[in-house]
Structures are given as structure tokens and as C-alpha cells.
C-alpha positions in Angstrom: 42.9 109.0 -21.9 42.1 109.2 -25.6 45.0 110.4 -27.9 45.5 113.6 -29.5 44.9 112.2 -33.1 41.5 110.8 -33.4 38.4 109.8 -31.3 38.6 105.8 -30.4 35.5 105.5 -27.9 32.3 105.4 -29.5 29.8 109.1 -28.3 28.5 108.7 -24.8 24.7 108.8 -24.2 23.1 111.7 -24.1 23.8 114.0 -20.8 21.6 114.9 -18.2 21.5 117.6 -16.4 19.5 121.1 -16.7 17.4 121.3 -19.5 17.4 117.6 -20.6 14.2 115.5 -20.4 15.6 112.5 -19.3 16.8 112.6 -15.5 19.4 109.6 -15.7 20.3 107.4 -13.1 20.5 110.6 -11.2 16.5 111.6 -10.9 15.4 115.0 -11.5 17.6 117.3 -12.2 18.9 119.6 -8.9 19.0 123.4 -8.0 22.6 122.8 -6.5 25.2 124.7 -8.3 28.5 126.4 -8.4 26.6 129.1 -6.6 26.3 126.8 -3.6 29.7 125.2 -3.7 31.0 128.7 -3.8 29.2 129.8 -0.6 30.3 126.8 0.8 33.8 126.6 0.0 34.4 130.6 0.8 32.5 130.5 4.5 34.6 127.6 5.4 37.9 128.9 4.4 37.5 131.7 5.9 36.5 130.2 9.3 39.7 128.4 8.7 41.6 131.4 7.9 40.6 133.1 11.1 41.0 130.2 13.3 44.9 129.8 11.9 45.2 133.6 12.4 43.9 134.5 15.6 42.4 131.2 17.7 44.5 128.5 16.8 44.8 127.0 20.6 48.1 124.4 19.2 51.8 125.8 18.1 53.5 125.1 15.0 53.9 121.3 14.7 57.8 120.3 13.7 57.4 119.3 10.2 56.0 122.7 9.9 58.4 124.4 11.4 61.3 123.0 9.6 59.4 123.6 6.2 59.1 126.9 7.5 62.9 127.4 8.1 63.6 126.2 4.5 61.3 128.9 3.4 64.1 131.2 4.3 66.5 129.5 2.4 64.5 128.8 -0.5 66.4 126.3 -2.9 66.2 123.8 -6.1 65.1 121.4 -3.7 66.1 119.9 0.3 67.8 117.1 1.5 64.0 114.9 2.3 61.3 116.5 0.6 60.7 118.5 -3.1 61.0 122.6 -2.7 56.6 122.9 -3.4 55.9 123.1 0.4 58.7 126.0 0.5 58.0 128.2 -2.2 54.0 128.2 -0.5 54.8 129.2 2.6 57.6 131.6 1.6 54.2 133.1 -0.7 52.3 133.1 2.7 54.6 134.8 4.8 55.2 137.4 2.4 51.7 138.5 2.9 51.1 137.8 6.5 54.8 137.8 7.8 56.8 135.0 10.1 53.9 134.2 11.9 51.6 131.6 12.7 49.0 132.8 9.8 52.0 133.1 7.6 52.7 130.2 7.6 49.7 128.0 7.1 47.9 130.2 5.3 49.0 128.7 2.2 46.8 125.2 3.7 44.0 127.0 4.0 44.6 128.2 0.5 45.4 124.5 -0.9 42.2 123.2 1.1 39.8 125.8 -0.6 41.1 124.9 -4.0 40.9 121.1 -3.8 37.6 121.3 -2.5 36.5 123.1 -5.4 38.7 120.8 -7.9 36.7 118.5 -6.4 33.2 119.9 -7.1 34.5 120.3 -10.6 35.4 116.5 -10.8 32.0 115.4 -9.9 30.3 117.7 -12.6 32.6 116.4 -14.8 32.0 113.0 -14.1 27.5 112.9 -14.0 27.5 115.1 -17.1 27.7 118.9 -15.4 25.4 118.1 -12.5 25.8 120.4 -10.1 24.2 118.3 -6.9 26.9 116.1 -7.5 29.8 118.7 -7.5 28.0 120.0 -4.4 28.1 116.5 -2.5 31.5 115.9 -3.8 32.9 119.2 -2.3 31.1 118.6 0.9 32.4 115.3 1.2 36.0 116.2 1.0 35.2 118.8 3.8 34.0 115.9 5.9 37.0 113.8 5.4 38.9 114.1 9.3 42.6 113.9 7.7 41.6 116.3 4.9 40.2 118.7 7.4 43.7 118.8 9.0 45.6 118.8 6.1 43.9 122.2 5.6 45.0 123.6 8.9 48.5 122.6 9.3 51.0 123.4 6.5 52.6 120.1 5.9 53.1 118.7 2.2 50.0 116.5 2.5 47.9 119.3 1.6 49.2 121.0 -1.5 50.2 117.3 -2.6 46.8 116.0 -2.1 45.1 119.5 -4.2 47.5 119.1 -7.0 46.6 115.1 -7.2 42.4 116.4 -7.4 43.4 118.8 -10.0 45.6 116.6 -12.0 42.1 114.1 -11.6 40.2 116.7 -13.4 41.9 117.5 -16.2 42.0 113.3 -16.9 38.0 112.7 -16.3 38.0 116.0 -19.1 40.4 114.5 -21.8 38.4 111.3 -20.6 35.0 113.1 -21.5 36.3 115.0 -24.2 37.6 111.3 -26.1 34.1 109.8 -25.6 32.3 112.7 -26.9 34.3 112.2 -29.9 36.1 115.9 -29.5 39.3 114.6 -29.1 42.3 115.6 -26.8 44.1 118.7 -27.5 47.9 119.2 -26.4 46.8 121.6 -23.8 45.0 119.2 -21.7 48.0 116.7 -22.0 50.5 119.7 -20.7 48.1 120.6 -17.9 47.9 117.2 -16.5 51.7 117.0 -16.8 51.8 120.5 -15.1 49.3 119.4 -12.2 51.5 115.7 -11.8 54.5 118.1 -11.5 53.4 120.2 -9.2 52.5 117.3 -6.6 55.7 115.7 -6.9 57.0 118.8 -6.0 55.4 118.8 -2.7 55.6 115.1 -2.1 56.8 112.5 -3.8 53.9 110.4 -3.8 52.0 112.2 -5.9 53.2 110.2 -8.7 51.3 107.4 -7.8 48.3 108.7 -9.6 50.3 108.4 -12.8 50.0 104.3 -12.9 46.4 104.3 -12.2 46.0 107.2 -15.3 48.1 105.0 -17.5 46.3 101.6 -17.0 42.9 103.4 -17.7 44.5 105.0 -20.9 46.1 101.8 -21.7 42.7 99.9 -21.2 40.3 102.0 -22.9 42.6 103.6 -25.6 45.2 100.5 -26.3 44.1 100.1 -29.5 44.6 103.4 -30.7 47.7 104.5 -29.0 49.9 101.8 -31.0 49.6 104.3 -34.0 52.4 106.2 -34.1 50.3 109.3 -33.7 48.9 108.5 -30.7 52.1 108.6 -28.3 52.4 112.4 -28.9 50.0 113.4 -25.8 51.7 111.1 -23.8 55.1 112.8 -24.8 53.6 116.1 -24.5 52.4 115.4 -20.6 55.6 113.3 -19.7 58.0 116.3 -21.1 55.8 119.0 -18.8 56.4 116.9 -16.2 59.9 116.2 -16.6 60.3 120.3 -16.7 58.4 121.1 -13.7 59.8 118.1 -11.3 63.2 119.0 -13.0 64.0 121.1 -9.4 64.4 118.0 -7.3 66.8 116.4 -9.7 69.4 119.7 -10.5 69.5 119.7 -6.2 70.3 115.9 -6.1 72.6 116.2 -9.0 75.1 119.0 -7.3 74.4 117.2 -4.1 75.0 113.7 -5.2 71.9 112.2 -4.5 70.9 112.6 -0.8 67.1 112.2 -1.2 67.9 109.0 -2.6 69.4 107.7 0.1 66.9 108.9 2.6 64.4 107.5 0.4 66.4 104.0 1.1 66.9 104.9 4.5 63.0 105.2 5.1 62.7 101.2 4.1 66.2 100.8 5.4 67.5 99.3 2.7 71.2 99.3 1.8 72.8 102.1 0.3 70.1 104.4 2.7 71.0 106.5 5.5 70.2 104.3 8.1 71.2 101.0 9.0 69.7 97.9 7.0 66.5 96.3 9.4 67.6 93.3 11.0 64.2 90.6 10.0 61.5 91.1 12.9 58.8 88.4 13.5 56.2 89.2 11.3 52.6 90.6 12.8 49.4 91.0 11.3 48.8 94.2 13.8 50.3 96.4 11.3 48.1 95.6 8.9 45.5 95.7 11.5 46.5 99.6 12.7 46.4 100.6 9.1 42.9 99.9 8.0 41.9 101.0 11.3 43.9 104.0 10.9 41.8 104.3 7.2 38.5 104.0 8.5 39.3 106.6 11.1 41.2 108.7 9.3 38.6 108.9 6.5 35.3 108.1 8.7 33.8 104.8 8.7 30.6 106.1 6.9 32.4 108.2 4.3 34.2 105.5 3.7 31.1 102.7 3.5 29.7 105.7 0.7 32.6 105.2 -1.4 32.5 101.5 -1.3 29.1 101.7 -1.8 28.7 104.0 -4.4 31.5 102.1 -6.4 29.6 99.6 -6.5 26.5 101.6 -7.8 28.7 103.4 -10.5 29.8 100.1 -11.9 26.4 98.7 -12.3 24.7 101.4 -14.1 27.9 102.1 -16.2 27.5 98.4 -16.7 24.1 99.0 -18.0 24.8 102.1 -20.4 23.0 104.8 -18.3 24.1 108.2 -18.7 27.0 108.0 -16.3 30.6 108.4 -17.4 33.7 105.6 -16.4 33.8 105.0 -13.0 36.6 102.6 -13.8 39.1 105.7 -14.0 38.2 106.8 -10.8 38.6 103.6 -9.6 42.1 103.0 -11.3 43.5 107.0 -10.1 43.0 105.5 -6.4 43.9 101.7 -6.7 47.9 101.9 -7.0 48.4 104.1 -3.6 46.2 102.7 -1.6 47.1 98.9 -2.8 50.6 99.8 -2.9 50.5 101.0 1.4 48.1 98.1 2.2 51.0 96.2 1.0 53.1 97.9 2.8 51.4 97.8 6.1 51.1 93.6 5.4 55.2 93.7 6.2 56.1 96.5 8.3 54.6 99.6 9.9 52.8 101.7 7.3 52.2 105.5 8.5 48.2 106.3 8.4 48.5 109.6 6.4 50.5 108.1 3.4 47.5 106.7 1.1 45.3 109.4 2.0 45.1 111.1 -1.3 44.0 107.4 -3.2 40.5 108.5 -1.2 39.5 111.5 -2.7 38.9 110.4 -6.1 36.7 107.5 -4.2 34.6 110.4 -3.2 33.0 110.6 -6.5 31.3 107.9 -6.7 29.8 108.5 -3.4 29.0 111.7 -4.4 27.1 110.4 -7.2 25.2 108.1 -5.5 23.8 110.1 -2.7 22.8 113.2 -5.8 20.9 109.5 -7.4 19.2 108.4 -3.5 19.1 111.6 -1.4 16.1 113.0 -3.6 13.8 109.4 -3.6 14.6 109.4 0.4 13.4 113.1 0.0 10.3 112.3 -1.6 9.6 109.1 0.4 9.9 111.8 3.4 7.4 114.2 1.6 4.8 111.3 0.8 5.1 110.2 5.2 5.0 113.5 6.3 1.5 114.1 4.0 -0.2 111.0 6.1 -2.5 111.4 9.0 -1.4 110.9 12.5 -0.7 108.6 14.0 2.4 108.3 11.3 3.4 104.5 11.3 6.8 103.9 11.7 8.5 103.9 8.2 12.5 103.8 9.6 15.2 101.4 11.3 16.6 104.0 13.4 14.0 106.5 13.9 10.2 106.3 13.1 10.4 108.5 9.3 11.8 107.6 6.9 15.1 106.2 6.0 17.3 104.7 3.6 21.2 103.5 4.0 22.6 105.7 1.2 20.5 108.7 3.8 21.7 107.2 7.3 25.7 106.9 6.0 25.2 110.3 4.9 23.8 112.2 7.7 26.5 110.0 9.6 29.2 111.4 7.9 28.2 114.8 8.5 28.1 114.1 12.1 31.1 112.4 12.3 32.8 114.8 9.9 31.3 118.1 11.9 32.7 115.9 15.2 36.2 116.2 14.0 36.2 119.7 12.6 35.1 120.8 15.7 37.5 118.6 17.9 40.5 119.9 16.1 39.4 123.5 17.0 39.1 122.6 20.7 41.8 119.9 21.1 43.5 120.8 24.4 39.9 120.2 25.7 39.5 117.1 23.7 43.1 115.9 25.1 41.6 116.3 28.4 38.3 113.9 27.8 38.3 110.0 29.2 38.8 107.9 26.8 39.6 110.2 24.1 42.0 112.2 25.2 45.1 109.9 25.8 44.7 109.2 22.0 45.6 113.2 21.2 49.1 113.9 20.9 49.0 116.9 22.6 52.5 117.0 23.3 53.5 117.3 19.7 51.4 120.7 19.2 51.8 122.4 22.2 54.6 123.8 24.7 57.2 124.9 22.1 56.6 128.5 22.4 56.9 128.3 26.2 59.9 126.4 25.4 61.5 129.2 23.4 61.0 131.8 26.0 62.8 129.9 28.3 65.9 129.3 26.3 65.5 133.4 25.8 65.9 133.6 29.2 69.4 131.0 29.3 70.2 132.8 25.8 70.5 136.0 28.0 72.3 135.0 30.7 74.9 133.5 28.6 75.1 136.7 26.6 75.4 138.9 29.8 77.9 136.6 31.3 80.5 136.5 28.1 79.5 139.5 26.3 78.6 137.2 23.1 75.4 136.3 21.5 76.0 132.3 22.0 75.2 129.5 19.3 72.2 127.7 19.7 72.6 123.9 18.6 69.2 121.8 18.9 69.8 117.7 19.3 66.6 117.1 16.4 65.6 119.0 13.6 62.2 119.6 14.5 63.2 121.5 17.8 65.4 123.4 15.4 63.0 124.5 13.4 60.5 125.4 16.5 63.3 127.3 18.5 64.2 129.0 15.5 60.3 129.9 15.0 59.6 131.3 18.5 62.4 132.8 19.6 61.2 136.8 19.5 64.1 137.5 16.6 63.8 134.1 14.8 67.8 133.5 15.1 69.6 130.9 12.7 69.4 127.5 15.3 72.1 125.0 14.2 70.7 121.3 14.0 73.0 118.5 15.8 71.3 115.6 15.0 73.9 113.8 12.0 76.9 114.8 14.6 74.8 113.1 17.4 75.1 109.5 15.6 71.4 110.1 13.7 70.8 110.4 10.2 71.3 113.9 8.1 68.9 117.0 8.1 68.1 119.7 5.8 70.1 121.5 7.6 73.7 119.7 6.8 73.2 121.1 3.8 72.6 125.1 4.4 76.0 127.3 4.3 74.4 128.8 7.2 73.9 126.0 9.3 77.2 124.2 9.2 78.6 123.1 12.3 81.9 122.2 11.0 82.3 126.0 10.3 86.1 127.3 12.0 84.4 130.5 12.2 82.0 129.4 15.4 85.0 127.8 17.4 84.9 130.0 20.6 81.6 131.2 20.9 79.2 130.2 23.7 76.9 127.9 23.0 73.4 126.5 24.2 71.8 122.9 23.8 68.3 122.3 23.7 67.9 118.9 24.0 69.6 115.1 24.1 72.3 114.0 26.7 75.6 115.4 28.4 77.3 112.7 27.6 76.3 112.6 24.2 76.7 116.3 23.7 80.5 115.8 25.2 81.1 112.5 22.6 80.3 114.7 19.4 81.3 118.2 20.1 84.5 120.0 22.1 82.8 121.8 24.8 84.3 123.2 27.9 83.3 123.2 30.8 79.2 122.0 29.8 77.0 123.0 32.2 73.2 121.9 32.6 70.5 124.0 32.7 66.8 123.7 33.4 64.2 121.4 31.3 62.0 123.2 29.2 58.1 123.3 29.0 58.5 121.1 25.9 60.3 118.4 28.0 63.8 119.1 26.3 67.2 119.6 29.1 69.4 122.7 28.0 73.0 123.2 28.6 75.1 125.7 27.8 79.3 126.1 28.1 81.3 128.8 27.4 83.4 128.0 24.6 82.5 125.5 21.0 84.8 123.5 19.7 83.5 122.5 16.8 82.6 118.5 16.1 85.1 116.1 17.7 86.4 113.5 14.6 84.1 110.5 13.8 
């Protein structure tokens, strides 16, 4: 991106779009416009909003959960993650209460508003054409993992809209510096307010910076050496030093926690866990995680954004009315090179680089609005011919081209996996298929609760006291403390059971060293006996039943408080 001080790029070509003569690498121009896109966007979210609400067939995963449960303690910041995914679902459930809708409301929220970020970014990026934007949108619909991101209310989705958003205002100060217009402050504080705001939710987000920065440094080197031309720069990296400005206050008054889960996650020294002991090394990791990509993304989705890459480059290359694909390019290379690196030495998770893809869209995007109208015609022109029609297609006997056959196979795919997530306890069910679905991760928990209501009142009719309950993980904490019918304060055990720390050793609320709980009844939801008996002072422990969600409960009469490490 250009500076604020003077233009450096020479004026682009003339634009295309409605009311221009010249249709551009992208034909004639289209009827497709935010009209469309707005249709689009607002029927979908609010299938989504009434599927979360009312026929969601799966329970609270435990990420959500526990994201949930800081939502009722909302803070600076918590011990793993930034205080974003918090402060949106604490904005959800004050509209729509502790509930199910409450809480992932706000993803249906964050999915409606990157999808039309994302129609915005492919107007800005063909010039204002509006069958772009359209494809663009529609394509991030498609996407499988996005689709779940805007179901589920884990940081992945408000992480992933803030990265689109922060993408726009860069392809406008982009635009803006080519047209000779120049960058204005405002644009720089609003792409340092947008970067802010998705490190808040996850701290990935500030991977898009590097990619930003090269393309800035590439195109406008020459200019930003004047002194002049640093103060943008300044401008965005002070906004974003004030908004991410949370996450350090908490880890400076807590002496820097997330740091050393951040070390733990590599397990690296000074984390909290244990340094990894060297393993053979494996090229199935690296395997999984491209396979994991092209699932994840959908194998023709993702052959359109290789595709249309490629396209974008060439008729940049040849000065047609298109603008940079480079920076698109750049926004996605350094997270999804920096996880394929990753996933070349050790385990890479499939949802990390997931956000490096929808900038990648764009250039799909543009090259189906240039081919979707000359397979369109093509169609028109067979269709007009006598029968017998000869055959004109690979697949079928009309006509076909490969930028329409990935197309029409991403919508299938795409429509596939929308519709699976809806049904998935009769997808989990399907040969094949279903021992691939993790059904046991989104189901049973409220079940589970009900039946530790049952043990919670026993206990409480037996001693006359409402007993602790103490959950071996933090994820059952967070779902026992969801669906129990009063949402009760659950205590997590899982630092005091040899594991590493939890959000939860740091909430006053929550602290099991507390004198004030010694001699209360108690109920565990989860782990051993023995290792109950080596971390705590219980006596006598008795064991209970097994719950729905496969977890053993025991209860005892009497807490001790933790037994010294």
C-alpha cells in the first residue's frame, strides 16, 4: 500500500464495469449487483439463524462452551485465547439469553458480514463489478469449513471476518494509490482497527500483516524511504497496538501465561508442557494436511483458486483492466506457507490456515464473472441448433467448459456439506461416511448434565448442602456449567490433575485452592479415583454412574482442598 504523501504507481487503465464501452477481460458487463448479494447473504443467514435457534440437532461443542463461560466473566483478556470471542457472545446472549441461540448467534452474525466483506473485495478488485462480488460471496458460502465457522461460535469465525475486512480496506488504499488519489490516514487506521480486531479473537490473524507488508514494500519501496511516507504505516501500527493492547495489560498483571501456552502448544521450553522428546519423522502429516485443505475447502473451489490465479497473473501481466492480483496472492501466502511448513515436521491442525483461502477466492471469483458468460453464450448458440444436437461436452452432451464444470462442482459439493452439517447425526450414521463424523464431540452433553442433576440432588438431600462440582477437563466444565438447568459455577480440575492450566486457574471464582470450599460435598465428572484421591483430600469417594457423554462421576461428602504438589 501506497503512502499517505504522494501517488508512486502510475493511473490504472480505464475501469469497466456499467456504463463503460470496453468490457475488459471480464466480457460484457453483468446485471449482478449488491441487490443480489444482499438477497443472498440475508436468506442464508437467516436459515442459519433459525437452524442455531430452534433445529440445531448437535449440543454446544467444548471450545464453545468454555468461551461461553468466559463470557460471564468478561476480562482484559484469558489465559489461551484474546477476549474478541467473549465480548461477542456476551453481545449475543444479551439479546437471546444463556441459550444455545445466544450463544452462536454472534457466528451467524460474523458469517453474514464476511460474506459481504467479501462481495465488496471482489468489486474492489475488477473495477466495481458486481458479478464478481456476487461469485465471490457465493464462493465463501460454498467453502465447507467456512460454512461451519458460521454455525459454531469458536474464534475461527470472527477471526476469519475481521481478516476479509482488514483485506478490503488494503485492495482500497491499493486502488486508491494507483488511481493516483492517494491514501488518507483514515484507511491506514481502519486497516490497523480491522488487524486489531482479529488478533483479538485469534492470534493468527496477524499473519495477514506480512503478506500486506511485502506487497507495500514491493510496489511502494521506492517511495516509502521518504521520510513522509512511514507516517501511514505509523498511523495503522499505533491503531493496532491500541486495540490488541487488551491481551498484553492481562498478560502483564498475570505474568505472561499466554506465552507460555503459546510455547507449550510447540512444546518448547519455557511452555506449559513438557519439551517433545524427537519422533521419527513422517511424511503422513504433511500428507493429512493438504488432504485436510482440499477437503476442508473442496477440491473444486480450490482447483478455481489455483486456476484463476493463474488467469489473474496473465492478464495483469498483459495490462488488461484488472487490478494486482499479486496482493491477493501475498495476503494468503504467509499462513498457509507458514502451516504447510509446519505440517512438513509435526502434526498441523486442519482449521489453522483456513483464513489464507479466502482472499484466494478472488481470483476465482474473477475468473468464472470472465468464462461463466462465453460458456453461457456457447450454451445459447447449441441450444438454437436443430435436433439431433451433436454432442458439444466431456461430461454431458451440451456444452461445457472447465472454469463451468469446477463451478457447478463446487456448488454441489458446497450445497453437500451445508446440508450434511444440518443433518449430521444421520450423516454419522452413513457407511463410509459416518465413522469420519465426530459425533461424540457434539452430542450427549446435555444428557450428561441431567444426570449429574440427578447425583447433584441426591448429594444435596443426603447432607443438606448444595455440593461443589469439579470437572477433570475444561471443556466438560464449560458444558456442565452450560446445561445444568441453573448454569451453576463448575470448578475445573485439570492443572491439579498433573495437566496443563485452564482459564479457569485464573477466575476468583473458580479457585480450588479457596479455604472457603474445605467441607462441602463435592461431585466429579470425569477422570480416575485414583487420580481424583492423588490431587485432592476426599473422604470417603464414592463412584457413581457413567454419564451419556461417556464421563464416570463420583461424589464424597467432604473436600479437602488440593493435596501439596
Amino acid at each position: 500500500m501506497a503512502p499517505t504523501s504522494e501517488p508512486v504507481a502510475p493511473p490504472s487503465p480505464p475501469r469497466t464495469g456499467p456504463g463503460t464501452s470496453d468490457p475488459g477481460p471480464f466480457g460484457e458487463p453483468s446485471a449482478l449487483g449488491w441487490r443480489h448479494i444482499l438477497l443472498l447473504v440475508g436468506v442464508v443467514s437467516l436459515v442459519r439463524l433459525l437452524f442455531v435457534g430452534w433445529l440445531s440437532p448437535i449440543d454446544l461443542v467444548g471450545d464453545e462452551a468454555q468461551y461461553w463461560d468466559w463470557s460471564r466473566r468478561l476480562d482484559w483478556s484469558y489465559y489461551s485465547k484474546g477476549p474478541g470471542v467473549a465480548w461477542l457472545i456476551a453481545m449475543g446472549t444479551a439479546l437471546f439469553g444463556d441459550t444455545e441461540l445466544g450463544v452462536r448467534s454472534a457466528a451467524v452474525l460474523m458469517g453474514a458480514i464476511g460474506a459481504l466483506g467479501m462481495a465488496r473485495l471482489g468489486m474492489l478488485a475488477s473495477g466495481g463489478r458486481g458479478d464478481v462480488g456476487f461469485y465471490a460471496a457465493v464462493a465463501f458460502l460454498l467453502v465447507p469449513i467456512f460454512q461451519a465457522m458460521a454455525l459454531i461460535m469458536t474464534i475461527d469465525g470472527p477471526y476469519l471476518t475481521f481478516w476479509v475486512l482488514a483485506a478490503v480496506v488494503a485492495v482500497s488504499m491499493d486502488r486508491r494509490a494507483v488511481e493516483g488519489r492517494g491514501v488518507p490516514w483514515w484507511l491506514w487506521a481502519a486497516l490497523g482497527l480491522w488487524l486489531g480486531l482479529s488478533f483479538l479473537c485469534k492470534y493468527t490473524g496477524l499473519l495477514l500483516a506480512p503478506g500486506l507488508a511485502a506487497y507495500g514494500l514491493w510496489r511502494y519501496g521506492g517511495a516509502l524511504r521518504r521520510a513522509a511516507g512511514w507516517v501511514g504505516p505509523v498511523v495503522c501500527t499505533a491503531v493496532f497496538a491500541l486495540v490488541a493492547s487488551p491481551v498484553a495489560i492481562w498478560n502483564y498483571r498475570h505474568d505472561w501465561p499466554t506465552v507460555r501456552h503459546l510455547l507449550g502448544a510447540i512444546h518448547l521450553p519455557g511452555g506449559d508442557r513438557s519439551v517433545a522428546e524427537p519422533s521419527p519423522w513422517t511424511p503422513l502429516h504433511l500428507i493429512e494436511f493438504v488432504a485436510a485443505q482440499i477437503g476442508l475447502v473442496g477440491p473444486f473451489l480450490l482447483a478455481l483458486c489455483i486456476g484463476g490465479a493463474v488467469w489473474a497473473l496473465r492478464r495483469h501481466r498483459r495490462g488488461e483492466a484488472i487490478s494486482d492480483p499479486r496482493l491477493m496472492l501475498l495476503a494468503a501466502a504467509p499462513i498457509l506457507l507458514l502451516y504447510l511448513g509446519v505440517s512438513v515436521f509435526t502434526k498441523a491442525q486442519a482449521n489453522w490456515p483456513m483464513a489464507g483461502f479466502a482472499t484466494l477466492l478472488i481470483p476465482a471469483a474473477q475468473w468464472m464473472a470472465a468464462e461463466l458468460p462465453r460458456w453461457r453464450a456457447m450454451l445459447a448458440r447449441w441450444r438454437a441448433l436443430p435436433h439431433p444436437r451433436p454432442r458439444w461436452g466431456w461430461i454431458r452432451r451440451a456444452p461445457e467448459t472447465p472454469v463451468q464444470i469446477a463451478w457447478h462442482g463446487a456448488l454441489v459439493y458446497g450445497l453437500i456439506a451445508g446440508v450434511g452439517f444440518l443433518v449430521l447425526p444421520l450423516v454419522a450414521h452413513l457407511p463410509l461416511i459416518g465413522p469420519l463424523v465426530p459425533l461424540h464431540r457434539v452430542s450427549g452433553f446435555e444428557q450428561a448434565a441431567m444426570q449429574v442433576h440427578e447425583l447433584r440432588k441426591q448429594v444435596r438431600t443426603e447432607t443438606g448442602t448444595d455440593p461443589l462440582l469439579i470437572a477433570a477437563r475444561y471443556q466438560r466444565t464449560a458444558l456442565m456449567a452450560f446445561y445444568l438447568p441453573d448454569q451453576p459455577v463448575v470448578y475445573c480440575a485439570q492443572a491439579h490433575l498433573g495437566s496443563r492450566e485452564t482459564g479457569y486457574d485464573y477466575f476468583a471464582d473458580t479457585d480450588l485452592t479457596d479455604p472457603a470450599l474445605h467441607g462441602r460435598p463435592v461431585i466429579l465428572i470425569g477422570s480416575s479415583r485414583q487420580r481424583w484421591h492423588d490431587a485432592f483430600d476426599l473422604d470417603p469417594l464414592q463412584a457413581g454412574p457413567t454419564t451419556a457423554a461417556g464421563d464416570r462421576l463420583y461424589h464424597a461428602p467432604r473436600f479437602g482442598g488440593p493435596r501439596p504438589r
